[in-house]
N, C-alpha and C positions, 0 to 999 in steps of 0.2 A: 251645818251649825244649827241649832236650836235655840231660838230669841226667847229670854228669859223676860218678863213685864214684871213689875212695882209697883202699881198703883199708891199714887196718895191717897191716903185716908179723905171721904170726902169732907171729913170738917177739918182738916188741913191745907182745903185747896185754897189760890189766891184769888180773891173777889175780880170781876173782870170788869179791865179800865173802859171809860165812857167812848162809844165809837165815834165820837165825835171830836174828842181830841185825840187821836191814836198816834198820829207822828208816825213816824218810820223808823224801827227797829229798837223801839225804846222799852216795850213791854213784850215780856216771856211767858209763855204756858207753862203749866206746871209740872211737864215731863222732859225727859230729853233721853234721845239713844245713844249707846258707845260704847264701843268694843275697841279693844287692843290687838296689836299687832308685834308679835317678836321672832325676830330671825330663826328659823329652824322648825317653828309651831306654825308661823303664818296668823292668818284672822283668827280671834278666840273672845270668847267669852260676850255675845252679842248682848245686850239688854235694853232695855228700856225701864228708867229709874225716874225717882223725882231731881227736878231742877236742884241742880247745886254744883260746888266750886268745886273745880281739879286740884288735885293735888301735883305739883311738881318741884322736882329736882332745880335748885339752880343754875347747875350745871345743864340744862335739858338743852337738848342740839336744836332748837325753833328758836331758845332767845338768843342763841347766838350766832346761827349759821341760818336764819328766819328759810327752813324746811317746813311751809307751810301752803296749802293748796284752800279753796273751798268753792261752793255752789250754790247760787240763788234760783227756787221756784218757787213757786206760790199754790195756794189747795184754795179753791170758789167755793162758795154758797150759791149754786143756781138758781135761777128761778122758782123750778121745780122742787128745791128742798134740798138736792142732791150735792153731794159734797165731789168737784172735780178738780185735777193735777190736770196740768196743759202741758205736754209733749216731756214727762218729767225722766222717761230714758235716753233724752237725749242729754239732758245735763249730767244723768249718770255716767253717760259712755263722756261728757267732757273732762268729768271730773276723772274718771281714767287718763285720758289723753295729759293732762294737767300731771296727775301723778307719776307717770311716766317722765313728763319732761325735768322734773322735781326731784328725779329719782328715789319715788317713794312708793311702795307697795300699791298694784291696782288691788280694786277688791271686784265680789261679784256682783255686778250691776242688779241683778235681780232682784239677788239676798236685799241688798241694801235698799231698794225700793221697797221690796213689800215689809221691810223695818220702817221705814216711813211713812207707808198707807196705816199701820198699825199705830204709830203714835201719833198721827191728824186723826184718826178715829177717837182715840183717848182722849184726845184734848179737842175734840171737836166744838165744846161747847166757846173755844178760844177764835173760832173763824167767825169774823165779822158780817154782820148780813147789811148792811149799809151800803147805797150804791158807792163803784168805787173803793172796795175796800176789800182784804182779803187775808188769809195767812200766809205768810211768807216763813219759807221754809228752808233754813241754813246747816246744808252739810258742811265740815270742815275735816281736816288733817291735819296735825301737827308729828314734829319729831320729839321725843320723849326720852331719847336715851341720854344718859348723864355721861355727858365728854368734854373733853375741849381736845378739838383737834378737825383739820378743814377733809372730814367725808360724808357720807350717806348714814344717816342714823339707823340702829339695828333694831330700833323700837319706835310704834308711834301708838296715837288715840287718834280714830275714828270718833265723831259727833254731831249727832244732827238739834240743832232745836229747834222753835219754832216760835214766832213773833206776828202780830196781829198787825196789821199795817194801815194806815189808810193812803195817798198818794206820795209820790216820793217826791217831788219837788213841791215847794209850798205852792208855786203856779197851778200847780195841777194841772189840768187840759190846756192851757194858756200859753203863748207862743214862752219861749226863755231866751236870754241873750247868752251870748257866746264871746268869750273870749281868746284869739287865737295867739299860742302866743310862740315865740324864737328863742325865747331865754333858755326854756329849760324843755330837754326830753322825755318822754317816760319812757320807751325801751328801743332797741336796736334789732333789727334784723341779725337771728343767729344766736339772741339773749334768749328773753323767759316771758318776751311781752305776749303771748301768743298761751300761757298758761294765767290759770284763774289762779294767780299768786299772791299771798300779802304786801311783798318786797313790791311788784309792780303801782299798786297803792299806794304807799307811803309813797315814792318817787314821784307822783301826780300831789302831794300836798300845797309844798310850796306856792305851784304857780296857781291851784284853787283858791289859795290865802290871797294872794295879790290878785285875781279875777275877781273876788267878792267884794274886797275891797274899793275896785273900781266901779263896782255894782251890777258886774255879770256874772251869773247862776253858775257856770263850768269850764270849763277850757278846753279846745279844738287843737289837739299834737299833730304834730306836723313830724315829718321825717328824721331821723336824727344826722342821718348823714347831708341831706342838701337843706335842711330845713325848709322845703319848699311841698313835698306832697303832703296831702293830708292821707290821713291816716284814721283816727277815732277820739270820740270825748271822753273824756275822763269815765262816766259810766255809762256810757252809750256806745254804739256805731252808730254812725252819721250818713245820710241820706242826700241826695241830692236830686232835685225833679228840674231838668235843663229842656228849655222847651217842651216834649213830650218825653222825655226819655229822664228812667229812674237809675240814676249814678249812684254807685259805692265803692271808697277803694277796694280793692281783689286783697283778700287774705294776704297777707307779705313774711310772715313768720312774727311781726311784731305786732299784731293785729286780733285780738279776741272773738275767736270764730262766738258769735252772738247766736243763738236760738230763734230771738226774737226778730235776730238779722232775715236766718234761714226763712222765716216765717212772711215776712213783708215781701222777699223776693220770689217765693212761690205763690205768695195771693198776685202780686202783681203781675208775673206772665199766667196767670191764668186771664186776667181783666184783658188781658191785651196791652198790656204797658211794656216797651222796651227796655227791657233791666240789661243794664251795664257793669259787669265788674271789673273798674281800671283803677289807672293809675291819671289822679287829679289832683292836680297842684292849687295851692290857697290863689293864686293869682289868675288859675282858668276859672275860681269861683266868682274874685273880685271883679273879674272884666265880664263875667256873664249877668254877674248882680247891675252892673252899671251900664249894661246896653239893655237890660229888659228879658235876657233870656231865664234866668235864673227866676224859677218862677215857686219853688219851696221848697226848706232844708229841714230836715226833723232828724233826730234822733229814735234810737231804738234799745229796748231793754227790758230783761222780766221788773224790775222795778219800774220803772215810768213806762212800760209798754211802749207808744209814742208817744216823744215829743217835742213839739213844731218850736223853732227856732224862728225867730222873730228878725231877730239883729245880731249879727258880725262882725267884729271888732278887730284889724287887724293893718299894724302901723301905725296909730295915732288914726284911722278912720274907721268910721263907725258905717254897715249899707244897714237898709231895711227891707226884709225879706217879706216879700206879697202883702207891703203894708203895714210890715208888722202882727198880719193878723194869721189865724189858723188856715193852710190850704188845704182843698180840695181831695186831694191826695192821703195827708197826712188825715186827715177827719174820718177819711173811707177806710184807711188800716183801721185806725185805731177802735172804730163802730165796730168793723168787722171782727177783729181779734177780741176784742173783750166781749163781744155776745157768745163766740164762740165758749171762750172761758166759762162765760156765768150761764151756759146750756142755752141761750135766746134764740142760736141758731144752729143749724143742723151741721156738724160736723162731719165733712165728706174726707177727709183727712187720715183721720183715726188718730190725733192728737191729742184729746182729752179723753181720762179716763176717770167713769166713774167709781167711788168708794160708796157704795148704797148697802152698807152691813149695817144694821140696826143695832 
């Protein structure tokens, strides 16, 4: 396929908001990619055009049988000037894995990146130079065929846009509380929790509505069948540092293989830190937080990268994790991974790729 570009006219373009209130996910660049996809043709018609609304069918098989997948990465400003994507074939081949379980057309990983490096070029003047801050860059998929009827839609859109970010929790680096809770599940072993799905999302609102309102940032799901293991937060995997050794549940099929997961457990056996991928129930958390073993929990993700969980909430009590304050641990990921990102330090990895096309 051959990627077609648009360019805006440049006194068309939109004035770019102040890096200082940036928020998350709230302002868009002035382009975006997408191509179509129909039974028989396959991928077609790849471009990159100016921002603006889709047109769909109300019958479209997304609003009603929610056939929809998508992918979060983010594109730095280095040090150095240089504009770099952190490990971004690997969310390609998730966002495969995700379409497949969706039963919706893979596409080609490559094609689709270097449609991406090409519109962060375009809109380069959109990536934030502010520490702390970056372009976050949103693949999606939806179903597009006009039906009503329960199978696999025979048409979809491919779309990438792209949004200028600055931290994704207002905390920023600051520990966040955590709510754990029994009422409600977000998915089952054998479901779709294990795909970067819309449906999995909405299913986490509810009990986010009732954690905020208690005045905790996210909520800690636990198993759906014994409601006792933990599992991940709402936009994170979650971490665990138990005396010396770094705990994570083991991928279970209802579980969001994380990037940023992958990434914390291979910095950490390389330090020498004992990484564990089990199965840890809320209650080996609670008894280790109250004899002193549990010594810090953080979260992981391309949006908040890490971050340190303070306090735990679960049954009507509330532990406090290493004080409350940021540990050891999580401070060392988080330094190390975002120098990485923003080129501060040398990449032995081959994780980040530069875009240095003038």
């Amino acid at each position: 396929m051959e990627l077609s570009i648009s360019p805006l006219p440049e006194g068309q373009r939109k004035p770019l908001p102040d890096q200082d209130g940036l928020g998350f996910g709230i302002h868009f660049s002035d382009h975006m990619f997408v191509m179509e996809y129909h039974e028989g043709r396959g991928w077609h018609s790849p471009r990159i055009v100016p921002f603006e609304d889709f047109r769909l069918s109300p019958a479209a098989c997304v609003l009603h049988y929610g056939q929809s997948i998508f992918e979060g990465l983010k594109a730095y400003y280095g040090v150095d000037g240089k504009i770099r994507l952190f490990r971004a074939i690997d969310n390609m081949r998730r966002l495969n894995r995700s379409a497949w379980r969706m039963c919706m057309p893979e596409v080609d990983e490559g094609f689709l990146l270097d449609a991406i490096k090409e519109l962060v070029l375009l809109d380069r003047r959109w990536i934030p130079t502010s520490k702390g801050t970056s372009l976050y860059i949103r693949p999606f998929m939806l179903a597009t065929e006009p039906f009503l009827g329960v199978r696999p839609s025979k048409e979809y859109l491919l779309s990438v846009i792209l949004s200028p970010v600055a931290a994704y929790y207002a905390e920023g680096f600051n520990p966040v509380k955590i709510f754990v809770t029994e009422k409600f599940v977000r998915a089952v072993r054998g479901g779709i929790g294990e795909a970067k799905t819309a449906g999995n999302y909405s299913a986490s609102l509810m009990a986010s509505e009732e954690a905020k309102e208690m005045g905790y940032t996210q909520v800690l799901w636990l198993d759906a069948v014994t409601r006792k293991n933990i599992e991940e937060v709402g936009t994170m995997n979650i971490f665990f540092v138990i005396g010396d050794t770094l705990v994570t549940p083991q991928l279970s099929g209802s579980i969001l293989a994380g990037v940023t997961r992958d990434t914390v457990m291979v910095l950490a056996r390389e330090w020498g830190m004992p990484v564990e991928e089990r199965t840890i129930s809320i209650d080996e958390v609670m008894e280790k937080a109250a004899n002193g073993e549990l010594k810090e929990c953080f979260g992981s993700g391309t949006a908040a990268v890490i971050s340190p969980v303070g306090a735990l909430h679960y049954k009507g009590k509330e532990v406090t994790i290493n004080g409350g304050e940021t540990g050891p641990v999580a401070k060392r990921l988080f330094d190390t991974i975002t120098a990485i990102q923003y080129g501060e330090l040398e990449d032995t990895h081959g994780w980040t790729e530069v875009l240095d096309r003038e």
